[in-house]
C-alpha positions as CSV (number, residue, x, y, z in Angstrom):
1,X,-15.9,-47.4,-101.6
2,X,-16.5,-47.0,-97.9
3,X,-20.2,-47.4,-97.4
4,X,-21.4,-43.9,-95.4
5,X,-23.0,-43.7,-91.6
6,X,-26.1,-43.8,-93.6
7,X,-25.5,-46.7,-96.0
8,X,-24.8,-48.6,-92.6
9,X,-27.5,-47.7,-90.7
10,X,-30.5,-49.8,-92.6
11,X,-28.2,-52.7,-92.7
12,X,-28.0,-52.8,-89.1
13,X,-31.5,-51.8,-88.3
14,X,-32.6,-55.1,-90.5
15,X,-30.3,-57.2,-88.8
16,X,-31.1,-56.2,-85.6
17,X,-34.9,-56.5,-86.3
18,X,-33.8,-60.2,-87.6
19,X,-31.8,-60.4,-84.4
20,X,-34.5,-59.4,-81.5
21,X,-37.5,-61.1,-83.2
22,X,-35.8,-64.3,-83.5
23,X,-34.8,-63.5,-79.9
24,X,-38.6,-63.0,-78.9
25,X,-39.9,-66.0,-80.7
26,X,-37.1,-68.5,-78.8
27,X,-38.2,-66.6,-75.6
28,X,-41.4,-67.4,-75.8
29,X,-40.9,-71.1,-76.9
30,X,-37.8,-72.3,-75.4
31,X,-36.0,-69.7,-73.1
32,X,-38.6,-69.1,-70.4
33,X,-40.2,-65.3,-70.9
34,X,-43.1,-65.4,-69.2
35,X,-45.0,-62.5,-70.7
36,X,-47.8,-63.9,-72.9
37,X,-47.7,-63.8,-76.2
38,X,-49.9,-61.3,-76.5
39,X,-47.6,-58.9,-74.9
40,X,-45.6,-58.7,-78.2
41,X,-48.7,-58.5,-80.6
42,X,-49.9,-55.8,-78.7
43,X,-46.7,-54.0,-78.6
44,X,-45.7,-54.2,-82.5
45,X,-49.2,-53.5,-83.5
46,X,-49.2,-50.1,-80.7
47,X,-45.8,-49.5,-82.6
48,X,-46.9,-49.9,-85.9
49,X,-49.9,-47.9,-85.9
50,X,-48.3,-44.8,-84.0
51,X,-45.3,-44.8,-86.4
52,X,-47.4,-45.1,-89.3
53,X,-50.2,-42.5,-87.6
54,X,-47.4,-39.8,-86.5
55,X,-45.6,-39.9,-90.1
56,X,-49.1,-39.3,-91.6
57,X,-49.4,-35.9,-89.3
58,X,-46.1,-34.9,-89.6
59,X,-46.0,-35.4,-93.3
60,X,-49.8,-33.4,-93.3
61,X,-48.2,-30.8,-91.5
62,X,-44.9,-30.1,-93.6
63,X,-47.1,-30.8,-96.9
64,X,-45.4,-33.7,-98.0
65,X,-46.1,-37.4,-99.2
66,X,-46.0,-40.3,-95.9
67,X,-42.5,-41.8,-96.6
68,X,-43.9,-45.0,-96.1
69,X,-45.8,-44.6,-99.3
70,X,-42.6,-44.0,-101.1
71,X,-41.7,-47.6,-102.0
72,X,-44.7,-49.6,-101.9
73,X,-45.1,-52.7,-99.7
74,X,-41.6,-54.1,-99.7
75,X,-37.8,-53.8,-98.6
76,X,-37.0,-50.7,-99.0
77,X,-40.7,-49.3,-98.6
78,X,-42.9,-49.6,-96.1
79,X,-41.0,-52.5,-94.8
80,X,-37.6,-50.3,-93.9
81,X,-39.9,-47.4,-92.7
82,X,-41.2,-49.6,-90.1
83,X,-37.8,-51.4,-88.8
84,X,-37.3,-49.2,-86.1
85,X,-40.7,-49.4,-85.0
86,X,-40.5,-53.3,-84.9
87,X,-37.3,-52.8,-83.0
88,X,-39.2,-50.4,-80.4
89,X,-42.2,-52.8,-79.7
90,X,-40.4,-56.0,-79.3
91,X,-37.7,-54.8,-77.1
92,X,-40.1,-52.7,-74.7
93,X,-42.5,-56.1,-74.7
94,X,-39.2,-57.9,-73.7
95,X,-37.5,-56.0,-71.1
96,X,-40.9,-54.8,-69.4
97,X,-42.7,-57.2,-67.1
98,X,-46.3,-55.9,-66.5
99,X,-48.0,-59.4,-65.6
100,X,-51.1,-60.2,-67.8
101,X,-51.9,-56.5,-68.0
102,X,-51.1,-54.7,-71.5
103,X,-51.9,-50.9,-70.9
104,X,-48.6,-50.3,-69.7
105,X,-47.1,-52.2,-72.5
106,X,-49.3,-50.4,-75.4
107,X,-48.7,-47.0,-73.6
108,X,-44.6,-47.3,-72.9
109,X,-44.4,-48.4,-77.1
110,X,-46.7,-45.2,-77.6
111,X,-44.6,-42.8,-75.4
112,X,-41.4,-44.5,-77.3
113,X,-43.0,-44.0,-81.4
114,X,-44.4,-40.1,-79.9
115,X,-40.7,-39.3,-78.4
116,X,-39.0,-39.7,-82.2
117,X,-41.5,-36.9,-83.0
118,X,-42.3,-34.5,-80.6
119,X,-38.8,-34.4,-78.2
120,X,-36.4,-33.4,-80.9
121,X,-33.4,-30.9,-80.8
122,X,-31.5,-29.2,-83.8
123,X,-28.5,-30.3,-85.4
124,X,-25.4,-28.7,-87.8
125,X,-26.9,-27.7,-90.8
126,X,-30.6,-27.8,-90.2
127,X,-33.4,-29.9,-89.5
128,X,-33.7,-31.9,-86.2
129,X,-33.0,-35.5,-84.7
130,X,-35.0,-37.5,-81.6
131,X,-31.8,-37.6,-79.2
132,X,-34.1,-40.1,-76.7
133,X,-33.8,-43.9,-77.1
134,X,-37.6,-44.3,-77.8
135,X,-37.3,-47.8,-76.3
136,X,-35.8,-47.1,-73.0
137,X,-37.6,-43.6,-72.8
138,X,-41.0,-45.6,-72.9
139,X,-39.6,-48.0,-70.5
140,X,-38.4,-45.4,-68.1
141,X,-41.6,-43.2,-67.7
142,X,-43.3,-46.4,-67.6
143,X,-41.4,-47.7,-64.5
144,X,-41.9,-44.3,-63.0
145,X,-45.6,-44.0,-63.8
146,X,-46.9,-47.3,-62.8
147,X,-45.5,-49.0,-59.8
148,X,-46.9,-52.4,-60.4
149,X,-45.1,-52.6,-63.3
150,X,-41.3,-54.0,-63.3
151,X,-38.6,-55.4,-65.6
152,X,-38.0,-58.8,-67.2
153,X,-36.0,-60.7,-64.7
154,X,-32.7,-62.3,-65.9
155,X,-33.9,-65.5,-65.3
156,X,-36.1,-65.3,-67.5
157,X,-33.4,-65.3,-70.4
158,X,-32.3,-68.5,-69.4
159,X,-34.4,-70.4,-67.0
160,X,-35.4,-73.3,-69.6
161,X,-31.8,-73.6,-70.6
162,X,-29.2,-76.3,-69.5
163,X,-26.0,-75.2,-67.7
164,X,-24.4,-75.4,-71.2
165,X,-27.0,-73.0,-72.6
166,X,-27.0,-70.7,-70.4
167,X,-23.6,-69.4,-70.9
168,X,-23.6,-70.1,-74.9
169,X,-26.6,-67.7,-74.9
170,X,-24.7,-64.7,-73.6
171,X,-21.6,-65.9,-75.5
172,X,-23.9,-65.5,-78.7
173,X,-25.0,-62.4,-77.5
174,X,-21.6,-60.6,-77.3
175,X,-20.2,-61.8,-80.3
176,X,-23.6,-60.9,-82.3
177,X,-23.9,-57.3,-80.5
178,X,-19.9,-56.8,-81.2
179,X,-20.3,-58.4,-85.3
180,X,-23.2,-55.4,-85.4
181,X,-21.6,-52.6,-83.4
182,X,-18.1,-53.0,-85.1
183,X,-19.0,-53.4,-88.9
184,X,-22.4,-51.6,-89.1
185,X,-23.0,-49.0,-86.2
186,X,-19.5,-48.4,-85.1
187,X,-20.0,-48.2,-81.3
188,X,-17.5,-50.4,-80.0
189,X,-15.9,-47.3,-78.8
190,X,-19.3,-46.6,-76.7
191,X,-19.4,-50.0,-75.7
192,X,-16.1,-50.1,-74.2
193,X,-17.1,-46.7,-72.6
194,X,-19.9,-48.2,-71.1
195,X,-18.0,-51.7,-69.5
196,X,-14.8,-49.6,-68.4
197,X,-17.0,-46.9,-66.6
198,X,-19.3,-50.4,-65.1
199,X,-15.7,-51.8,-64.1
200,X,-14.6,-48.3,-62.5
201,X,-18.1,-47.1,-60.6
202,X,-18.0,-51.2,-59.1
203,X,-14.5,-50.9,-57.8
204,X,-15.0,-47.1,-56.3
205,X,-18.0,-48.3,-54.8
206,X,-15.9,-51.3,-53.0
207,X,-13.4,-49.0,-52.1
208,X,-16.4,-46.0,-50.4
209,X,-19.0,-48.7,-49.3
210,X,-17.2,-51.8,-49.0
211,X,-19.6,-53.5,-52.1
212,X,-18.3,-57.1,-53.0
213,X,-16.1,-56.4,-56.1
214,X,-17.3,-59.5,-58.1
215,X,-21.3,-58.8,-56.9
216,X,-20.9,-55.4,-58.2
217,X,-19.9,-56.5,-61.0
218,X,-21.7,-59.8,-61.6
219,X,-24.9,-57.6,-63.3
220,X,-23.1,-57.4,-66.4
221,X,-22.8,-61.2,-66.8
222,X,-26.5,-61.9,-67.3
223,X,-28.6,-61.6,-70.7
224,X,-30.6,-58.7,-69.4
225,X,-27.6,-56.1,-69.1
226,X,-25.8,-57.7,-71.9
227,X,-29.0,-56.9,-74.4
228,X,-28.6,-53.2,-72.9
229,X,-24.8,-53.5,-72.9
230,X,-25.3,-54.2,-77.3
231,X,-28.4,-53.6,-78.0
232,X,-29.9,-50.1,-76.7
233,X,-27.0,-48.1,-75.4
234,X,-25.5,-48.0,-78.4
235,X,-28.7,-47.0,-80.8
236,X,-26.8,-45.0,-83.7
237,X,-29.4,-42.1,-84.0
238,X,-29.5,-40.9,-80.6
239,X,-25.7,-41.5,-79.0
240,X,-22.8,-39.5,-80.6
241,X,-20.5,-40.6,-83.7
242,X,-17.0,-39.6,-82.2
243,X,-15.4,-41.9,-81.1
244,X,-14.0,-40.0,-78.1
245,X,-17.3,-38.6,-77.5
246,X,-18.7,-42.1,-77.7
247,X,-16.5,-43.4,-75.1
248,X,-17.5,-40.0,-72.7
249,X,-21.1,-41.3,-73.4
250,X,-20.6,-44.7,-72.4
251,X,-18.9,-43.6,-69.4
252,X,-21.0,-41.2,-68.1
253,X,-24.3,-43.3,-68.0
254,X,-22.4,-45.9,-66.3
255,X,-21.1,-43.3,-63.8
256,X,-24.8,-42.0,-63.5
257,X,-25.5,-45.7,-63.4
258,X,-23.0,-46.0,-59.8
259,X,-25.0,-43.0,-58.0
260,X,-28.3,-44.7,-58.4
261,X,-27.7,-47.6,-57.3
262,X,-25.6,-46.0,-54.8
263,X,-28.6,-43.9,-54.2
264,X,-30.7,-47.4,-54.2
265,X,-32.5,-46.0,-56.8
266,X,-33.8,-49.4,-59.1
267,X,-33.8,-49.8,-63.0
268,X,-30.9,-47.8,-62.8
269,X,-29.6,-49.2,-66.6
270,X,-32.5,-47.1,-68.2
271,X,-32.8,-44.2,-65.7
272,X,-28.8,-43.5,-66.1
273,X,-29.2,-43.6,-69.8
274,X,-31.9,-41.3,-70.4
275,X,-30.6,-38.9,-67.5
276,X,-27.2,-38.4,-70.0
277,X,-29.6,-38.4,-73.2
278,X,-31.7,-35.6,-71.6
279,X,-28.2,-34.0,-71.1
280,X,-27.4,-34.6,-74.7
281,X,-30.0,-33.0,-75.9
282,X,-29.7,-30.3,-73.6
283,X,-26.2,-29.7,-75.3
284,X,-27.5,-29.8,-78.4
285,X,-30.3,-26.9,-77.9
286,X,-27.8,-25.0,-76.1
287,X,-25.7,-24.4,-79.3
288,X,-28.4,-24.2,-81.3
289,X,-29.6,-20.8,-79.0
290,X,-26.4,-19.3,-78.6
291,X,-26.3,-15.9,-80.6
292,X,-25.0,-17.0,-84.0
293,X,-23.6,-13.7,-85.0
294,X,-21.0,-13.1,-82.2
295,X,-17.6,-14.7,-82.6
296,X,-18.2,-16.0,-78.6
297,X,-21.5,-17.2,-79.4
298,X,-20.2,-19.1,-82.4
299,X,-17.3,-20.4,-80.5
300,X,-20.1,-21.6,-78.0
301,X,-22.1,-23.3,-80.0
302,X,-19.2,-25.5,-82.3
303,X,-18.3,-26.7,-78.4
304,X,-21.8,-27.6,-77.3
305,X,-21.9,-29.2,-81.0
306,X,-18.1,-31.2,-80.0
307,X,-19.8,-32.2,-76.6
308,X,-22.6,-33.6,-78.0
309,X,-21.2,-35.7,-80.1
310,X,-22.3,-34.4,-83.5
311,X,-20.1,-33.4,-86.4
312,X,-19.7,-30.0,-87.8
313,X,-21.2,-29.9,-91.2
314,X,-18.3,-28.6,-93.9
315,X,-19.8,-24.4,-94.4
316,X,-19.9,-25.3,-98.0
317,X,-22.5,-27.7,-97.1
318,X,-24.4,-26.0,-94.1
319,X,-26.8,-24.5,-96.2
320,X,-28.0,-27.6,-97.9
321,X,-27.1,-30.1,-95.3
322,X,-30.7,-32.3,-93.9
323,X,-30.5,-35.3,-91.7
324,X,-33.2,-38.3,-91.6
325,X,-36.3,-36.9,-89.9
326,X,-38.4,-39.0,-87.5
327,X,-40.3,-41.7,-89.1
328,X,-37.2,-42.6,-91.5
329,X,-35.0,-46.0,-90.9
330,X,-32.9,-45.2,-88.5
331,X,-34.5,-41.7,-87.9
């Protein structure tokens, strides 16, 4: 049997935890990061006490018991309830370069746990799902908010490295991101989205501005673009499941990706995606609004639904139907 979007999820959110904290650890030690290494003890310990603090609220205020407490302190437990927080921590401590300070570091992980919570829109069937990235939302109204702060330099993947290391790294990093997108999170299709729309916003800028084709398109060779590229465009809870509507989502951050940097806008991968995720979600409360009784309104709504990306839930099922809240693996 098939195993379901959900069966596949906490497979890939364990490997990808396995994935970026082995990545942290050989950054630290043999690739050349140059945060300190309390930049990622600060981060997962922020991340772990607001995941662990919100669920206690949230579960206070709906009159429930904390899912962490659910399965004691192992896999499956309190260990899968805090996978995606691990993710959140190490990947904001990663791509975020703040020097030897850590109160930009402890409040982007913060902003990224509190988003998964508080920014939320409703979904087929009932209940609600974060449709922010938690880790690039804290990185992006980190960028804005404190202007000494910037991102982790591609060099920095790399700079230890030999010539021959430095291309088997990103050759590692495709094949990995493409083994975890294609058998466990199924967005290859938003991937491809993503690179053709990168491809397409290079070339139109050549043919408008005059832009050197191959240094247009020479970000998406380094380690930094390709850990966004595999890694955080393609987050399963907050991008949709449609394949067609995967590839529109792929496409359209990297066409809002073209008209920043056209704009000379910087950190344009994590401004483009959250603009289209803040467009997504806006989607998403717009069919949940539109007057249910009228046949227009209905017929309004099930498109908003389509253009969002989320599936209708069969009507013998509607009533019933609940979707991982915040705080769950992969929630």
């Amino acid at each position: 049997m098939p195993a379901t979007p959900k069966d596949r999820r906490l497979p890939a959110l364990r490997r990808f935890a396995f994935a970026i904290t082995l990545l942290n650890v050989l950054g630290h030690t043999v690739l050349g990061f140059e945060q300190s290494w309390a930049t990622p003890l600060i981060a997962l310990a922020t991340a772990y006490a607001a995941e662990i603090g919100l669920e206690l609220i949230a579960a206070w205020q709906q009159r429930r018991r904390a899912r962490f407490l659910a399965g004691g302190l192992r896999v499956g437990g309190s260990v899968d309830f805090l996978l995606s927080a691990h993710i959140t921590g190490l990947a904001v401590s990663m791509l975020l370069y703040a020097g030897e300070r850590l109160a930009p570091i402890v409040f982007a992980v913060a902003v990224a746990i509190g988003s998964k919570y508080i920014l939320r829109a409703p979904v087929p069937g009932g209940g609600s799902r974060h449709f922010l990235n938690p880790s690039n939302f804290g990185i992006t109204l980190t960028l804005l908010l404190f202007s000494y702060v910037g991102v982790a330099q591609p060099y920095m993947f790399t700079e230890k490295l030999s010539p021959t290391g430095a291309w088997v790294l990103p050759a590692v990093l495709v094949c990995a991101g493409t083994f975890l997108n294609g058998r466990f999170t199924r967005k290859l299709p938003l991937v491809a989205g993503w690179v053709g729309g990168f491809v397409l916003q290079a070339l139109l800028r050549r043919w408008l501005f005059g832009n050197l084709p191959l240094g247009s398109l020479m970000p998406l060779t380094g380690v930094a673009l390709l850990l966004f590229t595999f890694y955080m465009v393609t987050d399963p809870a907050t991008t949709p499941e449609p394949a067609r509507r995967q590839v529109a989502f792929g496409a359209a951050v990297a066409a809002v990706y073209g008209v920043l940097l056209a704009s000379h806008v910087v950190f344009t991968p994590f401004f483009a995606l959250t603009v289209v995720a803040i467009g997504r979600g806006a989607l998403l409360w717009a069919a949940a609004i539109a007057p249910a009784p009228a046949a227009a309104g209905a017929r309004q709504a099930q498109r908003a639904w389509r253009l969002a990306g989320v599936p209708q839930q069969p009507k013998s099922q509607a009533g019933s139907a609940s979707l991982p809240a915040a705080g769950q693996p992969g929630g």
